[in-house]
C-alpha positions as CSV (number, residue, x, y, z in Angstrom):
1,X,184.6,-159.1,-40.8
2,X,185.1,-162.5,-42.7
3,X,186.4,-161.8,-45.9
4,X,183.8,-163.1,-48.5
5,X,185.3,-166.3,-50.1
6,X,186.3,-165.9,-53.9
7,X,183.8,-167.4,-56.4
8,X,184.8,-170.7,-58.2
9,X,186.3,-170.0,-61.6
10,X,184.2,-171.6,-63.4
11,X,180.9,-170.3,-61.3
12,X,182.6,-166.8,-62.4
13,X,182.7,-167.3,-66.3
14,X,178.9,-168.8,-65.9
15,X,178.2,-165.3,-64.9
16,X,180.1,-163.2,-67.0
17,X,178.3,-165.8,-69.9
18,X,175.0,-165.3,-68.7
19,X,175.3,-161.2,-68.5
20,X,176.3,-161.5,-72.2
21,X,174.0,-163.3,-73.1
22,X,171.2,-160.9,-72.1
23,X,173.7,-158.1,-73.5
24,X,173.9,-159.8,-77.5
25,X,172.6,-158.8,-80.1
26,X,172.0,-160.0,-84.3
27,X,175.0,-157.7,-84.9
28,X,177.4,-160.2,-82.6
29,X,178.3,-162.8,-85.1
30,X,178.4,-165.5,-82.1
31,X,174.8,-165.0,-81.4
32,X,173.7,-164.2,-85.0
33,X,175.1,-167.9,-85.8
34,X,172.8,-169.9,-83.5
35,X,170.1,-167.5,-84.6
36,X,170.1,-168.2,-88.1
37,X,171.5,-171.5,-88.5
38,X,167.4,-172.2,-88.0
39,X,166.3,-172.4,-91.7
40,X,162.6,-170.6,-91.1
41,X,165.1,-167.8,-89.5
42,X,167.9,-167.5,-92.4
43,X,164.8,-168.0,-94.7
44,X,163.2,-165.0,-93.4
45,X,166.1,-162.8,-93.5
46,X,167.4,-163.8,-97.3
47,X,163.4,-163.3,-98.1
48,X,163.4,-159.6,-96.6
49,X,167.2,-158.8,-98.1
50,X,166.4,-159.7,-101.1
51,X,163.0,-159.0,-101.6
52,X,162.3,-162.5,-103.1
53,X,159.3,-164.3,-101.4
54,X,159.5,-167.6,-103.3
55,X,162.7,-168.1,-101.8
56,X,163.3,-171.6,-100.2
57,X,166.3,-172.5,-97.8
58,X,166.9,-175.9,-98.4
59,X,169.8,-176.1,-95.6
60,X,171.8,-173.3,-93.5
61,X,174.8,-174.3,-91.6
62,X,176.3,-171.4,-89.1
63,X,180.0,-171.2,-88.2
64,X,181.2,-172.7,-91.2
65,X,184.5,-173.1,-92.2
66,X,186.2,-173.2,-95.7
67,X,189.6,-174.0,-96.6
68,X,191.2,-171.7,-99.6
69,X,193.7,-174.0,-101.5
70,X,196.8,-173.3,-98.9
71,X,194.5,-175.2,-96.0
72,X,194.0,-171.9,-94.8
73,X,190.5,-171.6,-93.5
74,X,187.8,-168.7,-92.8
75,X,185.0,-169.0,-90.9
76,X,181.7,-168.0,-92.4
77,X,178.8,-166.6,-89.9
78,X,176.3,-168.1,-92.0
79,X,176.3,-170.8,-95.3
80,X,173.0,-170.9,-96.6
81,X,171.9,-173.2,-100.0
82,X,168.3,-172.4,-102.0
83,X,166.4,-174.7,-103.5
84,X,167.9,-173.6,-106.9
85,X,171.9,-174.1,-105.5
86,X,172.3,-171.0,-104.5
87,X,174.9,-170.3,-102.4
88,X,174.7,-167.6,-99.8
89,X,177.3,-166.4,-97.1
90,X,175.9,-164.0,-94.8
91,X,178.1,-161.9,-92.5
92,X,177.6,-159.6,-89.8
93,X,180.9,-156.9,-89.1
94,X,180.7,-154.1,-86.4
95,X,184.4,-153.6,-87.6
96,X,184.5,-151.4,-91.0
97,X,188.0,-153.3,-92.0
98,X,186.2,-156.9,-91.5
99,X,183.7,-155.8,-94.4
100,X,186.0,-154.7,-97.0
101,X,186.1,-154.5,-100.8
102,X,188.8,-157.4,-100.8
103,X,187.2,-159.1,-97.9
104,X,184.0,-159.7,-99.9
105,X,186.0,-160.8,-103.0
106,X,187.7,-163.1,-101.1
107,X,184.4,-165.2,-99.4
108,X,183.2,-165.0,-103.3
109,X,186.2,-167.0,-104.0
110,X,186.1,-169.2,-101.2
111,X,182.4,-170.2,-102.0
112,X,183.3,-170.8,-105.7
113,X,186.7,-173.4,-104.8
114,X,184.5,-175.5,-101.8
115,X,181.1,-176.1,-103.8
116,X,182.6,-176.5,-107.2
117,X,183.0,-180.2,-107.5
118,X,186.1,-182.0,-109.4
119,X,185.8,-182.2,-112.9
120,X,182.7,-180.4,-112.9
121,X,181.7,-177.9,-115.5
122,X,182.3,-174.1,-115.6
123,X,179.2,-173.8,-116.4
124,X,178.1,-175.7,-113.0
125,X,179.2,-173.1,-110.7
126,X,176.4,-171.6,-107.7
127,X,174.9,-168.8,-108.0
128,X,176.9,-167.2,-105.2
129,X,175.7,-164.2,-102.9
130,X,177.9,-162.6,-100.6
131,X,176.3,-160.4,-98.0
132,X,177.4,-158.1,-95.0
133,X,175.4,-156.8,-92.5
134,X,177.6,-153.4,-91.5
135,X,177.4,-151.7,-87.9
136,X,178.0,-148.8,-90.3
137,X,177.6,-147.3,-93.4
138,X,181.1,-148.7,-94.8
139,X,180.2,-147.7,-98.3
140,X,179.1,-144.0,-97.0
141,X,176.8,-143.5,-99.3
142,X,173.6,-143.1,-97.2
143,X,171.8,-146.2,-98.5
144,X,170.4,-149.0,-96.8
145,X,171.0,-151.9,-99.3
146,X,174.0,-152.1,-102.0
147,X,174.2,-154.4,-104.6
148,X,178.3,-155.1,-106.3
149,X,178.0,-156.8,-109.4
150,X,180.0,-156.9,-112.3
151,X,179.6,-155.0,-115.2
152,X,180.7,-154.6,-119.1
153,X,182.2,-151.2,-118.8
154,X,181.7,-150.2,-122.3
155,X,178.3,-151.3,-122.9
156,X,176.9,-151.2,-119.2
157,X,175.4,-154.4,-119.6
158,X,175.7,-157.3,-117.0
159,X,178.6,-159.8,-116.9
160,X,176.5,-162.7,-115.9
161,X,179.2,-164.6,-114.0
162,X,176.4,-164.8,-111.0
163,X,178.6,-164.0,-108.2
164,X,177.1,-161.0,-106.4
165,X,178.0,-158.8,-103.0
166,X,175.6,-157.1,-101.1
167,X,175.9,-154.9,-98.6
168,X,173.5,-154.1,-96.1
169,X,173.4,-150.7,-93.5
170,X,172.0,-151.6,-90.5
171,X,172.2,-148.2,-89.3
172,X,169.0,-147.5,-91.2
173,X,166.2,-148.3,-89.6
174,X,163.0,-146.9,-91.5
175,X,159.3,-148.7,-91.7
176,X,160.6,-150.6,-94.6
177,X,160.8,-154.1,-94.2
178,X,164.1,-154.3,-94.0
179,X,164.5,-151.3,-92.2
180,X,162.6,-152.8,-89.0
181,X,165.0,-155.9,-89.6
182,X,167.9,-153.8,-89.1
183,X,166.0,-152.7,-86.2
184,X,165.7,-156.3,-84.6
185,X,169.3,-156.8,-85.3
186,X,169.9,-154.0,-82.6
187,X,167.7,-155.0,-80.0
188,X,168.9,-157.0,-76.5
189,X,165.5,-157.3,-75.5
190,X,163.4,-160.0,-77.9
191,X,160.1,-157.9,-76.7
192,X,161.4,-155.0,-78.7
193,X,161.7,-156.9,-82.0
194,X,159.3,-156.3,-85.0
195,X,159.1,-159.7,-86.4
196,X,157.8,-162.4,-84.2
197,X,159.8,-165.4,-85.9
198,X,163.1,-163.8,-85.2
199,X,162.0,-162.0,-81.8
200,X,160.9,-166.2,-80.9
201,X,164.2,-167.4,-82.2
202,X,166.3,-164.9,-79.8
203,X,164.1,-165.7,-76.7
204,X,164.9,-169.0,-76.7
205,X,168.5,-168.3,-76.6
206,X,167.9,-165.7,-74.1
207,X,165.5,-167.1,-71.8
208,X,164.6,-170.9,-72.4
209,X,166.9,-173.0,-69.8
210,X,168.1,-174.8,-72.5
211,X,168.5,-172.2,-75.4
212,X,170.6,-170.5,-72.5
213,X,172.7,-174.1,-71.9
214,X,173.0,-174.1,-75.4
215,X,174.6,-170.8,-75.8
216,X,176.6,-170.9,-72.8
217,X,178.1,-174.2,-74.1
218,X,178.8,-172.9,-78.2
219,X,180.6,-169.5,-76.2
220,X,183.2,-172.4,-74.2
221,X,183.8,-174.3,-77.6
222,X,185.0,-171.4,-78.5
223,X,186.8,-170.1,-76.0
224,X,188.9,-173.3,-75.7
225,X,188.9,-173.4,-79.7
226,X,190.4,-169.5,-79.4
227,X,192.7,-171.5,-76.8
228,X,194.3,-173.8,-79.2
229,X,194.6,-171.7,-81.9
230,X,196.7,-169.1,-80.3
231,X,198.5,-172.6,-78.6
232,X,199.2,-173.6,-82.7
233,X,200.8,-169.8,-83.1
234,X,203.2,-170.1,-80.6
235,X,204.3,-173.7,-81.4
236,X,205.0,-172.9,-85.2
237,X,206.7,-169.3,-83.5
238,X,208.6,-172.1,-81.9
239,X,209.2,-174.4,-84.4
240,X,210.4,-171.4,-86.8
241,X,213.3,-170.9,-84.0
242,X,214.6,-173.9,-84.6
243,X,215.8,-174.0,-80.9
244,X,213.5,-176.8,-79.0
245,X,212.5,-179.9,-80.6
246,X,209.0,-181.1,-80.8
247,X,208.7,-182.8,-77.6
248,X,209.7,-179.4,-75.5
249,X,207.2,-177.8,-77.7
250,X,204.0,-179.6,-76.7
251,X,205.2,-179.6,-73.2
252,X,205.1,-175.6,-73.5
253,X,202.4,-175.1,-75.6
254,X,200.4,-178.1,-73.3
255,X,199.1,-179.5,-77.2
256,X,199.5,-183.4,-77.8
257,X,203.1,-184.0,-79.4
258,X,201.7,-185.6,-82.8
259,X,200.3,-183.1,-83.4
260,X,203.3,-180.6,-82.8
261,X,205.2,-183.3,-85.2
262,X,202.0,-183.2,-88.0
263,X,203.5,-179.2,-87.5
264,X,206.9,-179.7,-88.0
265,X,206.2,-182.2,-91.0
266,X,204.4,-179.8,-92.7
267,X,206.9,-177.0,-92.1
268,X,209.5,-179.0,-93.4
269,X,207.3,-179.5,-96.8
């Protein structure tokens, strides 16, 4: 019997994307991205979270980066602004580390440095909400919703600096309203999901021909964006050595050699 000819390479990975595809869920930060960079969507879900119905997402912008003031950037699942200016940075984690105390601090700062403008007042600062939708309970405390804020230790009272964390379990999933959200953020199959807007949304991406293009196209950006990263590791590994010069690097590393210089310049500052 004829061996059966391999599959193309690429014809593979179309596969392995579709069969993922039908597997995501809200709780992979990929797919929650395309969801909710739709501004009924993130609308929806900052309404239910919350509990503020006169809420108004005036833009939403998914796989967002921000730079901290070493050029070192995070990427933010969702960045979503109010109609008051309110900045919010929603985040899904199935990993317990990715949602941590300093973690959450960190994003709070990040949002404060990128939308302050130069010169600006103090005073001028978002309103800045941090939020993490958990895989688990990472605070253990058997609650569905947490809300960090800082206090006045002797007096109790508020600080007022407007910079808030929330915490959200998802493993809670009661007849509250946000308790069927955290339901819908579980379910591979949009027919499943309580709330039609968001069940809609993830259909699309699921079954329309070109949600599915769509996503199958965002998952090879970033596979090829995951490729150069780890290419810019190595070559600064590389560069660190001191043993191959710039041109030798690129060649290894297969990255365009200005840019391996724009590399070594900045090294060398």
């Amino acid at each position: 019997m004829q061996e059966e000819k391999r599959k193309p390479d690429f014809e593979r990975k179309h596969e392995e994307d579709l069969q993922r595809i039908r597997n995501f869920r809200l709780m992979d930060d990929d797919f929650m991205s395309k969801v909710f960079e739709d501004k009924a969507c993130a609308e929806f879900l900052l309404r239910i979270i919350l509990n503020r119905e006169n809420l108004t997402v005036q833009e939403v912008h998914g796989q967002h980066d921000l730079k901290n003031l070493q050029g070192r950037s995070v990427r933010l699942d969702i960045l979503a602004l109010d109609q008051e200016k309110r900045a919010y940075n929603i985040e899904v984690q199935r990993s317990d580390r990715g949602a941590g105390a300093k973690r959450a601090r960190y994003n709070s700062s990040l949002l404060d440095a990128n939308l302050t403008q130069t010169g600006g007042a103090y005073d001028a600062l978002n309103e800045t909400y941090v939020i993490f939708i958990t895989e688990h309970d990472v605070l253990r405390r058997n609650l569905p919703i947490y809300h960090v804020n800082r206090i006045i230790e002797e007096t109790g009272e508020a600080f007022e600096d407007e910079a808030h964390i929330i915490y959200v379990n998802s493993q809670i999933k009661n007849e509250t309203a946000l308790g069927k959200l955290m339901h819908d953020f579980s379910c591979t199959d949009p027919k499943e999901m309580n709330y039609p807007i968001l069940a809609q949304r993830v259909r699309y991406f699921k079954e329309d021909a070109k949600g599915v293009t769509t996503m199958c196209r965002a998952m090879e950006d970033m596979r090829n964006e995951t490729v150069h990263e780890n290419a810019i590791e190595i070559a600064k590994r590389l560069l660190a050595s001191g043993k191959m010069n710039d041109k030798e690097i690129a060649e290894m590393v297969k990255l365009p050699v200005e840019e391996i210089e724009a590399l070594d310049h900045k090294k060398s500052a």
